[in-house]
C-alpha positions as CSV (number, residue, x, y, z in Angstrom):
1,X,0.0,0.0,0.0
2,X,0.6,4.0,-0.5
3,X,0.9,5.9,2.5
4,X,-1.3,8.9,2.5
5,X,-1.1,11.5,4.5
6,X,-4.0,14.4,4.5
7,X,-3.1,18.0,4.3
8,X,-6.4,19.1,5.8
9,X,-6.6,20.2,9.9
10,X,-8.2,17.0,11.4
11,X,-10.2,17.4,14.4
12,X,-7.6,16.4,17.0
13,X,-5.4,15.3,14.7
14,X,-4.0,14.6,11.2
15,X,-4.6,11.4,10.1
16,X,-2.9,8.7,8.1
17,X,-4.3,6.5,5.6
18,X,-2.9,3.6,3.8
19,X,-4.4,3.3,0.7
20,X,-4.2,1.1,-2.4
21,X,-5.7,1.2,-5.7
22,X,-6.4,-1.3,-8.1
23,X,-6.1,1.6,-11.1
24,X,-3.7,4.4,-11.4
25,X,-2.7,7.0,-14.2
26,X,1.5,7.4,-15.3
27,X,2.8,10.1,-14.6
28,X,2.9,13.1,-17.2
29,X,-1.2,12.7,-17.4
30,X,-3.4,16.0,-18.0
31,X,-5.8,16.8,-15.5
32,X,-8.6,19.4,-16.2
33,X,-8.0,22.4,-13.8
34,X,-11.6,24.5,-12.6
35,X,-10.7,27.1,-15.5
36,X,-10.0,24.9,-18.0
37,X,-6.2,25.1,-18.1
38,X,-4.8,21.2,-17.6
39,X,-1.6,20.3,-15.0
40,X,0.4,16.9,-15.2
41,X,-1.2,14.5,-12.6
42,X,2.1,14.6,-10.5
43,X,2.2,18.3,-9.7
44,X,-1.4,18.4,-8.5
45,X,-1.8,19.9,-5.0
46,X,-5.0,20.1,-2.9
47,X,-5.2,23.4,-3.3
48,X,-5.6,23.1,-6.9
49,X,-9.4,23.1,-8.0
50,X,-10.4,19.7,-10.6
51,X,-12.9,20.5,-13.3
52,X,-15.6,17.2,-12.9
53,X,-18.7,16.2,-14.3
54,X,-21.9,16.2,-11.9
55,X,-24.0,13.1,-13.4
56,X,-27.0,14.2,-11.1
57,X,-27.0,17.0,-12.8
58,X,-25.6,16.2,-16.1
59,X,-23.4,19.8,-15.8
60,X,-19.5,20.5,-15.2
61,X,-18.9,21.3,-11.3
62,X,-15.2,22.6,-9.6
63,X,-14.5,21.1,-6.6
64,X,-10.9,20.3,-5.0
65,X,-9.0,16.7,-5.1
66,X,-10.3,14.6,-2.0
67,X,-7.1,12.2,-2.4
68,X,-4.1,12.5,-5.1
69,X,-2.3,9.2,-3.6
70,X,1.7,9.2,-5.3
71,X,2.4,5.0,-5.4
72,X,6.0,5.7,-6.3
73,X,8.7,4.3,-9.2
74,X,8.4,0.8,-10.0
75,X,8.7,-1.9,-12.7
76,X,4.6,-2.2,-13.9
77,X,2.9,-3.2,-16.9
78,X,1.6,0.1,-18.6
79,X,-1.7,-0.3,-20.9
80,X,-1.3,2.7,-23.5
81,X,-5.0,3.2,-24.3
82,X,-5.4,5.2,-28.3
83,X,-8.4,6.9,-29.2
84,X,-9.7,8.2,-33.4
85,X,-8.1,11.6,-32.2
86,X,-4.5,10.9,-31.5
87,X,-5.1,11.0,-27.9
88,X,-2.8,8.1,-25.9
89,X,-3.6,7.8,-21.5
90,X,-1.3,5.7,-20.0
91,X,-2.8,3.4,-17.1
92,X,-1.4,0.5,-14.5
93,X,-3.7,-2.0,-13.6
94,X,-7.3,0.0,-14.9
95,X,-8.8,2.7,-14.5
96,X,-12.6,4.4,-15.3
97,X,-13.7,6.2,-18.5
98,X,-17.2,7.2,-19.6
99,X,-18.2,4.8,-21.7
100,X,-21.0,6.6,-24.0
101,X,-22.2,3.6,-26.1
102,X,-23.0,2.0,-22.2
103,X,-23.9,5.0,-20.6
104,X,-21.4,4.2,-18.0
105,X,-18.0,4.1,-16.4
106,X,-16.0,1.0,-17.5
107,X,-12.9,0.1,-16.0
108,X,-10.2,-0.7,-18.8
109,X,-7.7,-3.3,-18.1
110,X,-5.4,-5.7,-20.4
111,X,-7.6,-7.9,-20.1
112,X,-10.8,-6.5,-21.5
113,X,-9.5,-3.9,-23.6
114,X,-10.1,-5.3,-26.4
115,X,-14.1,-5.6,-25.9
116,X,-14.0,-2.3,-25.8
117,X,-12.1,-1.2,-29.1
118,X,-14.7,1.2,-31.3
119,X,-16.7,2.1,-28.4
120,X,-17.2,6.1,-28.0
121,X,-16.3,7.6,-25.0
122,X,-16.4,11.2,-23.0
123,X,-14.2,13.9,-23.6
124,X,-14.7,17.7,-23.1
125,X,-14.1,20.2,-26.0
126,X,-11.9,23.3,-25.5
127,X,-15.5,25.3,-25.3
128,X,-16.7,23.1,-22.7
129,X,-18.8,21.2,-24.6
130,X,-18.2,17.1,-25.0
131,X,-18.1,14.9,-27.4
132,X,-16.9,11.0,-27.7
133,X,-13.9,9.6,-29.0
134,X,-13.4,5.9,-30.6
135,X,-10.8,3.5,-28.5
136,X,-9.2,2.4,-31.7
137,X,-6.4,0.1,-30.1
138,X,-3.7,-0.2,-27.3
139,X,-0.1,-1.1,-26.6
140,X,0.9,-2.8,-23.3
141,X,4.5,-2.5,-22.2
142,X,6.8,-3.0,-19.7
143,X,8.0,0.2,-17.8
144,X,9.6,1.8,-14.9
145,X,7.1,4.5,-13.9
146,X,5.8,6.6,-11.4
147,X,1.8,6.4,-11.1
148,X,-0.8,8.3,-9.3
149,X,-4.3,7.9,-7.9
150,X,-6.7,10.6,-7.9
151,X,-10.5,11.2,-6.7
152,X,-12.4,14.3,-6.7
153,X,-14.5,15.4,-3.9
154,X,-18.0,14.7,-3.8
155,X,-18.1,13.3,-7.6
156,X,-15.0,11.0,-7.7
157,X,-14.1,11.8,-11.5
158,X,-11.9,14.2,-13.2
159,X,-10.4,14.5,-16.2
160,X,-7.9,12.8,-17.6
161,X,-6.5,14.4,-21.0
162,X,-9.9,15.1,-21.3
163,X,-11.6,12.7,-20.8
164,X,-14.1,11.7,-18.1
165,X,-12.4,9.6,-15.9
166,X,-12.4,7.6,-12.8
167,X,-10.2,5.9,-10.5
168,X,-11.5,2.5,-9.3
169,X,-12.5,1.8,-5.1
170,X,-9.9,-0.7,-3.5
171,X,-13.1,-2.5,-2.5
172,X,-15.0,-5.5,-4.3
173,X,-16.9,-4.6,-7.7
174,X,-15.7,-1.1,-7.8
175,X,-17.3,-0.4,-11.0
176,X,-20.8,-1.7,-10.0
177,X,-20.3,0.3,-7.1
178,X,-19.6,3.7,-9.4
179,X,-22.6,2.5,-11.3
C-alpha cells in the first residue's frame, strides 16, 4: 500500500491512511483544472481546484481533489490506451472512462481492452462542450514509472487528458459500485 497523508486540519489530529488502488494513471497525465487550463497529474496539490462532471445534474462542477495518492517508481505493466483523435492515456492496472455507447463508467484493463475497441467515449471540448472519441487500439509494455491515484470530492471523477475519468474503489466490484 501508499501511504497517505491528509493535508487538511483534522479534528484532534492529522490522520494517516494507507491506501491502495487497483487503477492508477503514469505520470505526465493532464488533468482538467476549474478554469480549464490542464496540469500533469504529478504536480497536482489540494489546493488546486479539478474540473468534474456532476451526473446528477448532467453539468461541469469545480471542486478540489479529496485524495491525489503518489504510489511511487516501479517496474509495472503500462496499458497505453489510443483513441480516433491521436489522444494516448497511459494506465497501471485499470482505471474508469465514460463509456457513452453504455452510458457508463468501465474500467479498462489488459484484459478486457479489447471488448471495448470502437466504443465512443467522454471527452470535453476546449469550449466546454463534449463529445466521444473511438478507442481504436492499445499497446501494453513493460516500464519503470511513477503512477498516481486521484479522486475528486464529492463526484470522484476528473479529467484525464480530457476525458471523463475515474479511479477504481480498492473495494470489491468497484465499477458496479460507481454505477
Amino acid at each position: 500500500g501508499t501511504t497517505y497523508t491528509s493535508p487538511f486540519n483534522m479534528p484532534a489530529q492529522n490522520v494517516t491512511i494507507n491506501a491502495t488502488s487497483s487503477g492508477c494513471l503514469v505520470e505526465g497525465t493532464l488533468i482538467t483544472l476549474a478554469d480549464g487550463t490542464q496540469k500533469p497529474i504529478e504536480e497536482l496539490t489540494y489546493t488546486d481546484v479539478l474540473l468534474v462532471w456532476n451526473f446528477y445534474e448532467g453539468r461541469y462542477e469545480t471542486v478540489p481533489a479529496a485524495a491525489i495518492v503518489n504510489h511511487g517508481y516501479a517496474d509495472q505493466r503500462v496499458l497505453t490506451l489510443i483513441f480516433a483523435d491521436g489522444s494516448r492515456i497511459e494506465v497501471t492496472s485499470e482505471h474508469g472512462f465514460f463509456d457513452a455507447l453504455l452510458n457508463k463508467f468501465v474500467f479498462l484493463k489488459e484484459s478486457n481492452v479489447s471488448e471495448y475497441i470502437g466504443h465512443g467515449f467522454m471527452k470535453m471540448n476546449p469550449d466546454g462542450t463534449y463529445y466521444t472519441v473511438p478507442l481504436t487500439g492499445y499497446e501494453v509494455t513493460e516500464e519503470y514509472v511513477c503512477s498516481y491515484s486521484i479522486l475528486s470530492v464529492a463526484y470522484n471523477n476528473c479529467l484525464a487528458e480530457g476525458f471523463f475519468s475515474l479511479t477504481p474503489l480498492p473495494i470489491e466490484n468497484s465499477e458496479a459500485f460507481f454505477d
